[in-house]
C-alpha positions in Angstrom: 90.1 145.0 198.6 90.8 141.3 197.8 89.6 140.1 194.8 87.1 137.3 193.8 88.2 134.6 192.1 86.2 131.9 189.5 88.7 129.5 187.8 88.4 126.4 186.5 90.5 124.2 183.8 90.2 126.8 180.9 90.1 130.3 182.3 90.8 132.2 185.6 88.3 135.1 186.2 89.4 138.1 188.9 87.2 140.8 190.2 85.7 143.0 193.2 82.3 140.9 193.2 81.0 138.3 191.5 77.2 137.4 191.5 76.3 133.9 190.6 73.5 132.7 189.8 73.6 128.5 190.2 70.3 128.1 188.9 70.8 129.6 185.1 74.4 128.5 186.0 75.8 132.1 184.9 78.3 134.8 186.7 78.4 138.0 186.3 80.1 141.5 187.5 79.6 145.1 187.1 83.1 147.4 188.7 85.6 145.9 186.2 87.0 142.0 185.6 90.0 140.1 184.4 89.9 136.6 182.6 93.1 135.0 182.1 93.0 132.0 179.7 95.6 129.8 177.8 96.3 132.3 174.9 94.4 135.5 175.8 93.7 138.4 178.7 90.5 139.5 178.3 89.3 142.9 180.7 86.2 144.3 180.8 83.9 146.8 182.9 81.3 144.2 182.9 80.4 140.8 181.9 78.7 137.1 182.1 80.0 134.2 182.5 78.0 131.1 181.0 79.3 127.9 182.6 77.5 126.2 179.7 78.9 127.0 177.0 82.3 128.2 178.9 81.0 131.7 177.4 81.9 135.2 178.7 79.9 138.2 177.3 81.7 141.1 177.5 80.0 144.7 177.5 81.4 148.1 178.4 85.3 148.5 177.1 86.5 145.1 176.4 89.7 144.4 175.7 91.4 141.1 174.7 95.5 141.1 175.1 97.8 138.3 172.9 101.4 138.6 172.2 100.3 138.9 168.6 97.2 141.1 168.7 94.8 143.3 170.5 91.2 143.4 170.6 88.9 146.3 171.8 85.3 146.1 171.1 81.8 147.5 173.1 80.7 144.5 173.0 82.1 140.5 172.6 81.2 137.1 172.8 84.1 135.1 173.8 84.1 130.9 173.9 87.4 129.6 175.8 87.5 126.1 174.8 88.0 127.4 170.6 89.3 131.3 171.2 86.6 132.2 169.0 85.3 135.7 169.5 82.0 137.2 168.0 82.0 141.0 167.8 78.7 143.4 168.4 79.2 147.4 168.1 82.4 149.2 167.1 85.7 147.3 167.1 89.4 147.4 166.7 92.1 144.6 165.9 95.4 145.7 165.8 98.2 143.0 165.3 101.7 143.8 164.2 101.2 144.2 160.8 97.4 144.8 160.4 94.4 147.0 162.1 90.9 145.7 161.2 87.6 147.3 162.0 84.1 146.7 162.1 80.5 147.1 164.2 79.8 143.2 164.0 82.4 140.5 163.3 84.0 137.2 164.2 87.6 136.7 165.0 89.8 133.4 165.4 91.9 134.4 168.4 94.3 131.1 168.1 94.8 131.8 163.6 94.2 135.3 163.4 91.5 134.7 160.9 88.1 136.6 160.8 84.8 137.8 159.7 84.0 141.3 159.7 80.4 143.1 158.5 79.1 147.0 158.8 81.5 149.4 158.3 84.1 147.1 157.8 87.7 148.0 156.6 91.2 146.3 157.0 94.0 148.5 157.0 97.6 146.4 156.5 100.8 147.2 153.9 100.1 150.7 153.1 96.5 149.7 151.7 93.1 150.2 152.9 90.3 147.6 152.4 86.4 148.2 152.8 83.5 146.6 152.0 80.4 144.9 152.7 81.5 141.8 153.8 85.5 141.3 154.6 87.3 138.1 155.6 90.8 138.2 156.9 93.3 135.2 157.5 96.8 136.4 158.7 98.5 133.1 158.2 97.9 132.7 154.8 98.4 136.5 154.3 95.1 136.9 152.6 91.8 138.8 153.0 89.2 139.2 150.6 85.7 141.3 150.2 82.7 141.3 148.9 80.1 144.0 147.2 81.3 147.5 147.6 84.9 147.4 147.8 87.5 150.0 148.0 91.0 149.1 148.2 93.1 152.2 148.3 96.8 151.6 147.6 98.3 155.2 148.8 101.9 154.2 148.0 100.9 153.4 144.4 98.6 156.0 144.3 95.7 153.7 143.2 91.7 153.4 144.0 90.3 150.0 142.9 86.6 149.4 143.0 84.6 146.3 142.2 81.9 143.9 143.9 84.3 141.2 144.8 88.2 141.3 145.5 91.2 139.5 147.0 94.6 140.4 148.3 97.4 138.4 148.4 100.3 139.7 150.1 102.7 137.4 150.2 103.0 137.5 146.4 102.1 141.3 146.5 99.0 140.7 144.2 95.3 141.7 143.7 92.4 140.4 142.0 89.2 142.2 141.5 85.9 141.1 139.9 82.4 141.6 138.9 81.9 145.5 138.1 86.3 145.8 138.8 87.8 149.6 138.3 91.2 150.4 138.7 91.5 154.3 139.1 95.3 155.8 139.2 96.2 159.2 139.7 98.5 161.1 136.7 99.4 164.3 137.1 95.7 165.9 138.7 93.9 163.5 136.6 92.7 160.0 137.1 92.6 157.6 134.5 90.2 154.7 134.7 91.2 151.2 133.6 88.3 148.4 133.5 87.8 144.8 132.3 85.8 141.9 133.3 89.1 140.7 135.7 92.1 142.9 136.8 94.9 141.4 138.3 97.5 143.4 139.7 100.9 142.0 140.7 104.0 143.2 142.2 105.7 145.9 144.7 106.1 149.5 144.1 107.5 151.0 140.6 107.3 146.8 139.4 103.8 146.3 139.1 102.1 144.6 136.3 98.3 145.3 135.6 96.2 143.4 133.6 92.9 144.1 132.7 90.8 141.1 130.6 88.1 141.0 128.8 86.2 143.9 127.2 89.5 146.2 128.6 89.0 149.7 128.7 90.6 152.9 129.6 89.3 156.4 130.3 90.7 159.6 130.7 89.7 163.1 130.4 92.2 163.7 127.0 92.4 159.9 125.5 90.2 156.8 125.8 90.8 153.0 124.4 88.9 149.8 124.1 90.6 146.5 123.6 90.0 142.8 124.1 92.8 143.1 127.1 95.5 145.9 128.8 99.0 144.7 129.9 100.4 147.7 131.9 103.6 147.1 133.4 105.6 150.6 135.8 108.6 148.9 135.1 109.1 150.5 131.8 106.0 152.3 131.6 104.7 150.3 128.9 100.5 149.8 128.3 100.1 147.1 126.1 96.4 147.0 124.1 95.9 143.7 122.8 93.0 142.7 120.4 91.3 145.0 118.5 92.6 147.9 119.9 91.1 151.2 119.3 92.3 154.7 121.1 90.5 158.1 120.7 92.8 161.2 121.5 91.0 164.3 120.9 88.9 163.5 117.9 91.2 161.4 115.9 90.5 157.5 115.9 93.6 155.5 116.2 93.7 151.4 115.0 95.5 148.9 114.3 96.6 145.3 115.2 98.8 146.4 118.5 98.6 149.4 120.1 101.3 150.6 123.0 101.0 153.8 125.0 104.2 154.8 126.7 104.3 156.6 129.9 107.4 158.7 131.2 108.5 157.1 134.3 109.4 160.2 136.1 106.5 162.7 135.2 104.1 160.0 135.0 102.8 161.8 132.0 102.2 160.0 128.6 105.0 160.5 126.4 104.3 158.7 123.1 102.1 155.7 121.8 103.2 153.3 118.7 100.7 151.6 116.5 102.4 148.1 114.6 100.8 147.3 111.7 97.6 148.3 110.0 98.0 152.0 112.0 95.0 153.2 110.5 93.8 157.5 111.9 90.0 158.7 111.0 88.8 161.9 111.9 85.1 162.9 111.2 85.3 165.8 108.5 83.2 168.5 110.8 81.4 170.4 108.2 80.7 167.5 106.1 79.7 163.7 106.2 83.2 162.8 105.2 86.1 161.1 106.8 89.9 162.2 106.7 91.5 159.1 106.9 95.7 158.0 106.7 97.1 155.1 106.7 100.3 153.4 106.7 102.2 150.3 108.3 103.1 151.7 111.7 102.8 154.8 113.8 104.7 157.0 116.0 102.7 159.6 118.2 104.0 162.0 120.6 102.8 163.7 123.7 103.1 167.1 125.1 101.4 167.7 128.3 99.7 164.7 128.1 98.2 165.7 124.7 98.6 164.6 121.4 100.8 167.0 119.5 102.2 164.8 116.4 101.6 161.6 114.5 104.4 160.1 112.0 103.6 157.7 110.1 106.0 155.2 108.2 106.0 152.9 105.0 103.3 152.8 102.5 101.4 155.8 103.8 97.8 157.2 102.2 95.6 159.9 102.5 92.1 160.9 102.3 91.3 164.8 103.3 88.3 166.9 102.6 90.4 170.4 101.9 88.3 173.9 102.5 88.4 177.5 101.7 88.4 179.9 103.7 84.8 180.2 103.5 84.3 176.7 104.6 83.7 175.7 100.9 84.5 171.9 99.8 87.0 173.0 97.3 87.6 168.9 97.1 88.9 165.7 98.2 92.6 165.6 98.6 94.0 161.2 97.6 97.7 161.2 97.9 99.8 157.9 98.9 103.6 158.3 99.7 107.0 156.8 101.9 106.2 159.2 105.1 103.2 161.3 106.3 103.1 163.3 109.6 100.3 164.5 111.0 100.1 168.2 113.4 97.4 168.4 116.1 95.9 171.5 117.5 95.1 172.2 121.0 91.8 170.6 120.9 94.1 167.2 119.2 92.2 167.5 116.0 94.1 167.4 113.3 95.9 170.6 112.0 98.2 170.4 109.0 99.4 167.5 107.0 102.6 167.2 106.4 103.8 164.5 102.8 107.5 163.3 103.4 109.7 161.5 100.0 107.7 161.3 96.5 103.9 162.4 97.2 101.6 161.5 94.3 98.0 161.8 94.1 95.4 164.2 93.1 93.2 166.6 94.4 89.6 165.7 93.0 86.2 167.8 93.3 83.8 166.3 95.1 81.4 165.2 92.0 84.6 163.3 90.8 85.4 161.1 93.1 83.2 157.8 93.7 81.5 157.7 96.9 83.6 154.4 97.2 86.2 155.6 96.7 86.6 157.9 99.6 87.0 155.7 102.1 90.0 153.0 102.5 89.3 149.6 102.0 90.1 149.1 105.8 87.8 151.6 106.9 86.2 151.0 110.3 84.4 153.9 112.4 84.4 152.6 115.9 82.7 156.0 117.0 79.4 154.8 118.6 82.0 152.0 121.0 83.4 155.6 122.2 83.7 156.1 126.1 83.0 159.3 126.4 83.0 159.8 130.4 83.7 157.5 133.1 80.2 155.8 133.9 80.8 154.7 130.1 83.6 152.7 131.0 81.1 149.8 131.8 79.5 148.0 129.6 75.3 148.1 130.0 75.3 145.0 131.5 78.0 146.0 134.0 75.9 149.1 135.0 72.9 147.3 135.9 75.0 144.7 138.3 73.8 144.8 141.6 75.8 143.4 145.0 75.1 139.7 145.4 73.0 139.2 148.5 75.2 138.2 151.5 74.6 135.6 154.2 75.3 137.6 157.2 76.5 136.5 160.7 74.7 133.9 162.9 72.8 134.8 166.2 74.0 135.0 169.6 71.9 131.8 169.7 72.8 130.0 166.8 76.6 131.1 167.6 76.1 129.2 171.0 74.6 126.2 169.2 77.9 125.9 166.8 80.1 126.3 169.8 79.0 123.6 171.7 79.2 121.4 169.0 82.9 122.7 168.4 83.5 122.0 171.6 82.3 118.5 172.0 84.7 117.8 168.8 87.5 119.3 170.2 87.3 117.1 173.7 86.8 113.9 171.3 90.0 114.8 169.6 91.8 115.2 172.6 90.5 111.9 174.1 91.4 110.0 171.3 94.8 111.6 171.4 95.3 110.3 174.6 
């Protein structure tokens, strides 16, 4: 059967029959159409054509060919004098390095840049982006999202969460704001890193994460709170900088830098080192009293990912509350010396304590010792800033934040409006070229 054909200086339209309508100045056909323009192929089993605004509305598996990309949607607004495409129902975008998808979008067929609403998710360099609201530009190697994100990271093994985010992929980085969680999988269980901004940077087994202010990190066996986190996979190292604090168990560890080391082949902690002011309190359970030591600096070490031993080094103290077996305060144990290490049970409370080179001190009963005298002069109990499950990893004010309201996609209508006026532009520009 020969086909019909509708061209004119923009497109070339093919089909088995054409109905046009010279009053509304629209075509239209119903078994299946080609349209050939200057970048794109574009099929469908039916469509319009809108002389005014050189529009073709596309329903019923439409399909839009480059050398660079693919389109496939139910249904598509296409304008041939900008390559602009609106999308309405369920749609696919595959180019060569990238698949996005969405029920309603737009989509710049001459940059590969976009606009992409319900159900949305972008899918390019092992990660997976959803949200809300995502906006995609392939020459600038950058997409971004608003309310509700998810980007999962499956080489890394990572989740992030937050209510705005952008990739950059040409320098292999992430930012994440407003309500930003950073989720990582060790050994069958998560840990959660938060702070007002993360910023993640780098390719696989380099990466750098930082996490700024208010940082915070949550897992089931050890939590911390710090001003900000400086992770880095290169050597494993978690940097917690400004008033750091880290629970393990029920010992609470301070001082003025904290650093948790990770092995980088089990992925399991392996050891943390307090510089400085490394300052342990543990709440005395059958009393209202505080064991306490002290000293310059810290070494801990991990077994399992628990907390098995605690040496401390230079100018070490102690303050224990020392029972019978009865669970009778025989007294309060004050001993200062060059070493102390500290042994943790299976639950990481503390155990025995163990006084290395020269102890001296005193065991006192408890009606002879000063109330004030029982605790260090550098005392702090950071108890109540405890996170004590994840949905504690944010502070109040996070937990209320709601998704900021989003403008949404223009109307068929509207879109036609814009187009025109595009369009007019574009044949200026051309005129005054020539």
């Amino acid at each position: 059967m020969k086909k019909v054909v509708l061209r004119n200086d923009k497109m070339r339209l093919e089909t088995e029959e054409l109905f046009l309508d010279r009053n509304t100045q629209e075509a239209y056909y119903n078994n299946f159409g080609t349209i050939i323009d200057q970048e794109n192929t574009l099929t469908s089993q039916s469509g319009k054509y809108y002389i005014i605004p050189r529009k073709n509305h596309f329903t019923n598996s439409v399909k839009i060919v480059n050398k660079d990309f693919t389109v496939e949607s139910q249904v598509l607004d296409y304008y041939h004098i900008t390559g602009n495409a609106y999308l309405y129902g369920a749609t696919t975008i595959t180019g060569q390095d990238y698949k996005v998808f969405c029920k309603r979008g737009f989509y710049d067929t001459r940059n590969e840049q976009g606009y992409f609403m319900k159900e949305a998710k972008i899918d390019y360099d092992f990660k997976t982006l959803v949200g809300d609201s995502l906006y995609f530009d392939k020459r600038k190697q950058f997409s971004s999202a608003t309310n509700n994100i998810v980007i999962t990271d499956t080489i890394n093994k990572t989740i992030v969460k937050g209510h705005y985010g952008e990739l950059h992929k040409a320098q292999d980085s992430m930012f994440i704001t407003r309500k930003p969680l950073i989720i990582t999988l060790v050994e069958k269980d998560s840990m959660y890193m938060h702070g007002k901004k993360i910023l993640i940077t780098g390719k696989e087994k380099n990466r750098v994460i930082r996490a700024f202010p208010d940082a915070r990190i949550f897992k089931v066996d050890m939590q911390a709170k710090c001003d900000s986190i400086h992770s880095s996979e290169i050597n494993g190292l978690t940097q917690l900088i400004g008033r750091p604090v880290a629970w393990s168990g029920e010992s609470q560890m301070t001082g003025d830098n904290i650093h948790l080391i990770s092995n980088l082949k089990t992925e399991q902690m392996d050891s943390l080192k307090v510089f400085d002011n490394a300052f342990v309190v543990e709440k005395d359970t059958l009393g209202d009293g505080y064991n306490q030591v002290k000293g310059k600096s810290l070494y801990g070490k991990f077994e399992n990912n628990r907390l098995k031993r605690i040496d401390f080094i230079q100018n070490t103290e102690s303050i224990q509350y020392v029972y019978d077996d009865k669970n009778q305060l025989v007294g309060i144990n004050k001993l200062a010396c060059s070493r102390i290490k500290l042994l943790l049970d299976e639950k990481q409370q503390i155990d025995s304590v163990v006084f290395i080179t020269d102890p001296s001190g005193a065991l006192y009963p408890e009606d002879q010792l000063h109330i004030n005298d029982r605790k260090f002069r550098e005392f702090v109990w950071r108890g109540d800033e405890r996170i004590r499950n994840k949905d504690e990893i944010f502070s109040d004010e996070e937990k209320n934040m709601q998704p900021q309201p989003i403008s949404g996609l223009k109307t068929p209508e509207e879109n036609d409006i814009e187009e025109i006026n595009k369009a007019f532009e574009i044949q200026e520009k051309t005129s005054e070229e020539k």
